[in-house]
C-alpha positions as CSV (number, residue, x, y, z in Angstrom):
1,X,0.0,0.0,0.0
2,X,1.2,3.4,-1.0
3,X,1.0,6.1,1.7
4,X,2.1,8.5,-1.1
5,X,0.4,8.3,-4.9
6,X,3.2,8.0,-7.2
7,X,0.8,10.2,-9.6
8,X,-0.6,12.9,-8.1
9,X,1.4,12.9,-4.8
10,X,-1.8,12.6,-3.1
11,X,-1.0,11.5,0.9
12,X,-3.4,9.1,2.2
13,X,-5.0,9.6,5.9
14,X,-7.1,7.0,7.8
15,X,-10.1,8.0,6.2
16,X,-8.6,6.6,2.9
17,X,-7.8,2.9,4.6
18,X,-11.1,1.9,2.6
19,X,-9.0,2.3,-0.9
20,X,-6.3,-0.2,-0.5
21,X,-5.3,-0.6,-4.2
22,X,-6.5,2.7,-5.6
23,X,-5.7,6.7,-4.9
24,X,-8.9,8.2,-3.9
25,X,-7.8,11.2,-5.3
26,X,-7.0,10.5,-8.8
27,X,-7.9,6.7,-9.1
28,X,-4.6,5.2,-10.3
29,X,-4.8,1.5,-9.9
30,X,-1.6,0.7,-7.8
31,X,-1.3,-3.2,-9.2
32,X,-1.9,-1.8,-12.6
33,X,1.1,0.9,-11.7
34,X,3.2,-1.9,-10.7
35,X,3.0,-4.1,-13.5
36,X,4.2,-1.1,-16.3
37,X,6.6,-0.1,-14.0
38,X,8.3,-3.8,-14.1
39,X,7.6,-4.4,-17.8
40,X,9.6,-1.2,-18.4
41,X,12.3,-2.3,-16.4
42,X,13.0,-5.4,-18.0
43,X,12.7,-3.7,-21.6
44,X,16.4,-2.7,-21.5
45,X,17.8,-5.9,-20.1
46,X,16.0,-8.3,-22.8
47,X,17.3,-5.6,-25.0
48,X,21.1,-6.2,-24.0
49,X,20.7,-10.2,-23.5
50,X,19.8,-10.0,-27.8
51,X,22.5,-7.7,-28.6
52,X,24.9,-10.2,-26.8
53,X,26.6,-12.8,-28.7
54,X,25.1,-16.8,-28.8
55,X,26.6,-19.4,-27.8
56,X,27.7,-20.0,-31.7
57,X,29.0,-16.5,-32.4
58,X,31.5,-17.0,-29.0
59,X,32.9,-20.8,-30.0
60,X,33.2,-19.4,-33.5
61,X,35.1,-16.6,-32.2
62,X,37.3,-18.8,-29.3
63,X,38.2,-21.1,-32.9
64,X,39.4,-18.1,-34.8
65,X,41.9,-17.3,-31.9
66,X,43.0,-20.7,-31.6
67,X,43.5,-21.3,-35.0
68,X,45.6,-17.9,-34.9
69,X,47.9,-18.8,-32.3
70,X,48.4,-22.2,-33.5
71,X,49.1,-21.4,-37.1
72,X,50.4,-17.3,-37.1
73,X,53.6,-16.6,-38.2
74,X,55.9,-14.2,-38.9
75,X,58.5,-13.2,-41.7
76,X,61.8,-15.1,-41.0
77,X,64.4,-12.6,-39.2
78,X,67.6,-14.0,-41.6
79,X,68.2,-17.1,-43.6
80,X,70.4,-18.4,-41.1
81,X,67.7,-18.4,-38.3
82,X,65.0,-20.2,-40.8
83,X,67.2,-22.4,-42.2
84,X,68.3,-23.5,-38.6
85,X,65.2,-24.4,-37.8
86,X,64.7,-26.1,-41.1
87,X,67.6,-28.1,-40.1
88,X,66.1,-28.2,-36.6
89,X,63.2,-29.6,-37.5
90,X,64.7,-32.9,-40.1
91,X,66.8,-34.0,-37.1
92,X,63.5,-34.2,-34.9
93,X,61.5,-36.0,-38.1
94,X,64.0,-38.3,-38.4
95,X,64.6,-39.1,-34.4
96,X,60.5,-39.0,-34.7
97,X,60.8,-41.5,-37.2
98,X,63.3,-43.4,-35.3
99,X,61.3,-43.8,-31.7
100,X,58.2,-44.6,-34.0
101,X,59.8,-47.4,-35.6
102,X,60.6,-49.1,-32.0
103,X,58.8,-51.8,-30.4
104,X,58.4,-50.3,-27.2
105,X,58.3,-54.1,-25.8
106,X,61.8,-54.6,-26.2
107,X,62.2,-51.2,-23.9
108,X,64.8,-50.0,-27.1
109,X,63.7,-46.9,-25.9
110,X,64.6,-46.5,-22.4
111,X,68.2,-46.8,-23.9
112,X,67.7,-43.6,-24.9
113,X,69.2,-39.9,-24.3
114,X,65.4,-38.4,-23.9
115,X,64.7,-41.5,-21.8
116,X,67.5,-39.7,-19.3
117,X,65.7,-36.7,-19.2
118,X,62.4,-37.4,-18.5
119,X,63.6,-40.2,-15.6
120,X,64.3,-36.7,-13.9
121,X,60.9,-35.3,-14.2
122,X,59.4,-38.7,-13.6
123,X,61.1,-38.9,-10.0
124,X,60.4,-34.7,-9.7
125,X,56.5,-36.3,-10.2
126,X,56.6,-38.7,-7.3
127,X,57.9,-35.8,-5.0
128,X,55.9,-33.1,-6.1
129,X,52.9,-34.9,-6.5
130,X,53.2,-35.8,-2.8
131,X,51.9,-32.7,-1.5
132,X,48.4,-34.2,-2.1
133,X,49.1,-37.0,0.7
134,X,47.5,-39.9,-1.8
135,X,50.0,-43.1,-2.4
136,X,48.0,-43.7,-5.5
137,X,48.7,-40.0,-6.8
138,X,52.5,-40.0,-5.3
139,X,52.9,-43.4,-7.5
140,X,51.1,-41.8,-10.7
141,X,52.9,-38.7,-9.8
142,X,55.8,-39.8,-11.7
143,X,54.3,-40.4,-15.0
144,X,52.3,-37.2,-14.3
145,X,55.3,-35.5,-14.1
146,X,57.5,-36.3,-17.2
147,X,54.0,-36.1,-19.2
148,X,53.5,-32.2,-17.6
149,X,57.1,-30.8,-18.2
150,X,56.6,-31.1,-22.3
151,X,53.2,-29.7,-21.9
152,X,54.5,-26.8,-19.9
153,X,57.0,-26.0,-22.5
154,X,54.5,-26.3,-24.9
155,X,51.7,-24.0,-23.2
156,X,54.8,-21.3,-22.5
157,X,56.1,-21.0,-26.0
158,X,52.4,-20.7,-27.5
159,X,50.9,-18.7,-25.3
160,X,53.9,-16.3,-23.5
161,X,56.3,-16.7,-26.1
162,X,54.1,-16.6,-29.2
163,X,56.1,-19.3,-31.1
164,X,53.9,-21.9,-32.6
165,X,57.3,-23.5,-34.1
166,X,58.9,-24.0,-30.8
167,X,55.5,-25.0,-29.2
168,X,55.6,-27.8,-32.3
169,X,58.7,-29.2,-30.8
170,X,57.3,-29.4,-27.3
171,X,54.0,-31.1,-28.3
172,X,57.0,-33.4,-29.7
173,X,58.8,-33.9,-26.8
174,X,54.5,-34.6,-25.6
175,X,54.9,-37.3,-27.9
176,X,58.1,-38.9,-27.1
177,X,57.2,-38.9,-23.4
178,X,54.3,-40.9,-23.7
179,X,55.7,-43.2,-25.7
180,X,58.6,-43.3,-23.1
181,X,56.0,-44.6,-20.3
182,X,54.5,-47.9,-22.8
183,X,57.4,-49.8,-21.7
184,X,57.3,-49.8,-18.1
185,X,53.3,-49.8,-18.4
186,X,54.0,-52.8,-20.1
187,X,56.4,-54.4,-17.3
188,X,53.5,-54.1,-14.8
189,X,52.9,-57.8,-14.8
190,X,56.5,-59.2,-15.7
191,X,58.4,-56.9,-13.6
192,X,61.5,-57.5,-15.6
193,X,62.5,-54.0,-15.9
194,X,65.5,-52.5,-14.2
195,X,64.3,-50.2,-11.7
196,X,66.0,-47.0,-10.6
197,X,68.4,-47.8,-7.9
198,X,69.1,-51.6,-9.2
199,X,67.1,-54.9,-9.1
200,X,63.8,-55.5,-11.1
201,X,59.8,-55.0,-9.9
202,X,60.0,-58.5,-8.9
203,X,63.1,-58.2,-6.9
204,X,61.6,-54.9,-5.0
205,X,57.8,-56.0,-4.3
206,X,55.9,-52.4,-3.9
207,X,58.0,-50.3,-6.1
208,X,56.6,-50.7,-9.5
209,X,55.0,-48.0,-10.5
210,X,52.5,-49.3,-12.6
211,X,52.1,-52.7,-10.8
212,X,50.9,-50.2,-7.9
213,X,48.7,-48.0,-10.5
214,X,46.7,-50.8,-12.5
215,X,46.5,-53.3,-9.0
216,X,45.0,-49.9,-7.1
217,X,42.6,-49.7,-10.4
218,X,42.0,-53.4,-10.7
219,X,43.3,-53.3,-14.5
220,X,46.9,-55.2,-13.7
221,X,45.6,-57.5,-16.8
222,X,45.5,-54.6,-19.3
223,X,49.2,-53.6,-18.9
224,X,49.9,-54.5,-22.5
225,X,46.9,-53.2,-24.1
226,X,47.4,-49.4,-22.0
227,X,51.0,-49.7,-23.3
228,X,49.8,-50.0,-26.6
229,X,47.4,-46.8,-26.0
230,X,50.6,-44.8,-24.7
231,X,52.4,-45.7,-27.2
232,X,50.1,-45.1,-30.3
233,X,49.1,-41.7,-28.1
234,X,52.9,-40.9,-28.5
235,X,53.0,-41.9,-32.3
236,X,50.4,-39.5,-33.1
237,X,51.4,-36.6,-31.0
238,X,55.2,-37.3,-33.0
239,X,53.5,-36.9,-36.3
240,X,51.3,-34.1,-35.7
241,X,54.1,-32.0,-34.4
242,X,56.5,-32.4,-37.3
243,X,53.3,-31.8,-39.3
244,X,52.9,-28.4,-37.1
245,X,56.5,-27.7,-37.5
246,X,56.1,-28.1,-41.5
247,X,53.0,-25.7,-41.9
248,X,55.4,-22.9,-40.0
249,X,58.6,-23.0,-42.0
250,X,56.7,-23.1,-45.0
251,X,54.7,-20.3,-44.6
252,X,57.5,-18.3,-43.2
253,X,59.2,-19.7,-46.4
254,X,56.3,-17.7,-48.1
255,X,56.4,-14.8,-46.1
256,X,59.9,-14.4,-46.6
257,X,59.6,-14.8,-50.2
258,X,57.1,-12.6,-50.7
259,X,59.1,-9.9,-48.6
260,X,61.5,-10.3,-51.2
């Protein structure tokens, strides 16, 4: 009830308590009042939800910038800097090529330099992932960690650096780490491995990785067929870099020749 009319200004008295929903002195209908007063009020905010964008326009939009700091390039500085990472980039097709070609069940690959490096994110995994007081994430921890270092690099020399070629090489590196895990995914059963330290899984019960991972996920009999995944994962990750790495240089090789 209004003790002042929003019309007229009329103030009601006790002799008015008879007109609870109209103004004795003009007759405005307060409910009716209300109702265009809320109507109006909603008028501008339907009119700003339909000038915003759908759902459509913003994934359209969000694939535009993807695709532009995935595949934006710019004109080579010098020769010697694009024909370095020409160079660059037919030593990591071939070593691609090479780690591809391995069967990752023979554990050719943990002879490798790159299998030296990530062993020392793998073991930086287990201690950082400890924080989180799990044994099951401490133990997957290590994979974690040689599989989050390349994607790091990756994320910092896209996004901060703005060098889709450099990115290409860490979603390589991606590549090679996961097919650097199939191996000892692989062992979770046999335990034939050698583990960090000396001795085998089955000479140190408990400090498998993987024997701990797939017996905590009751999966121990899919070793082979999750090495498999990790491996093919890696395969593909390989291919699509150098792929990546390709698109760049060339249209840089483009670029420059247009320049010139």
């Amino acid at each position: 009830m209004y003790q002042t009319c929003p019309k007229c200004g009329h103030q009601r008295s006790p002799a008015d308590d008879h007109h609870t929903d109209t103004c004795p002195a003009c007759g405005l209908i307060f409910s009716k009042w209300l109702k265009q007063q809320y109507a109006q009020a909603e008028q501008p905010r339907a009119a700003n939800f339909d000038t915003e964008p759908d759902s459509g326009g913003r994934l359209a939009a969000t694939a535009v910038e993807l695709q532009q700091l995935l595949f934006t390039v710019d004109t080579p500085r010098d020769a010697i800097s694009f024909w370095g990472r020409v160079l660059l980039l037919l030593a990591f097709s071939v070593w691609g090529a090479y780690f591809i070609s391995l069967d990752f069940e023979s554990n050719a690959i943990g002879q490798s330099f790159m299998h030296a490096i990530n062993l020392v994110f793998h073991e930086a995994g287990h201690v950082i992932f400890m924080i989180f007081g799990s044994h099951f994430i401490t133990t997957l921890g290590g994979t974690l960690g040689q599989l989050l270092m390349p994607t790091i690099v990756m994320a910092v020399m896209l996004f901060a650096q703005r060098d889709p070629f450099a990115a290409a090489l860490g979603l390589w590196w991606l590549g090679q780490s996961f097919m650097d895990c199939a191996p000892y995914i692989n062992d979770a059963r046999a335990l034939e491995l050698p583990l960090l330290g000396g001795g085998t899984g089955a000479d140190k019960p408990g400090m498998h990785d993987w024997e701990n991972i797939l017996l905590d996920l009751g999966m121990i009999e899919y070793d082979h067929q999750i090495a498999h995944v990790f491996d093919g994962i890696g395969s593909v990750l390989i291919l699509l870099a150098i792929a990546w790495g390709c698109y760049i240089l060339s249209r840089q090789w483009q670029l420059g020749h247009t320049r010139t």
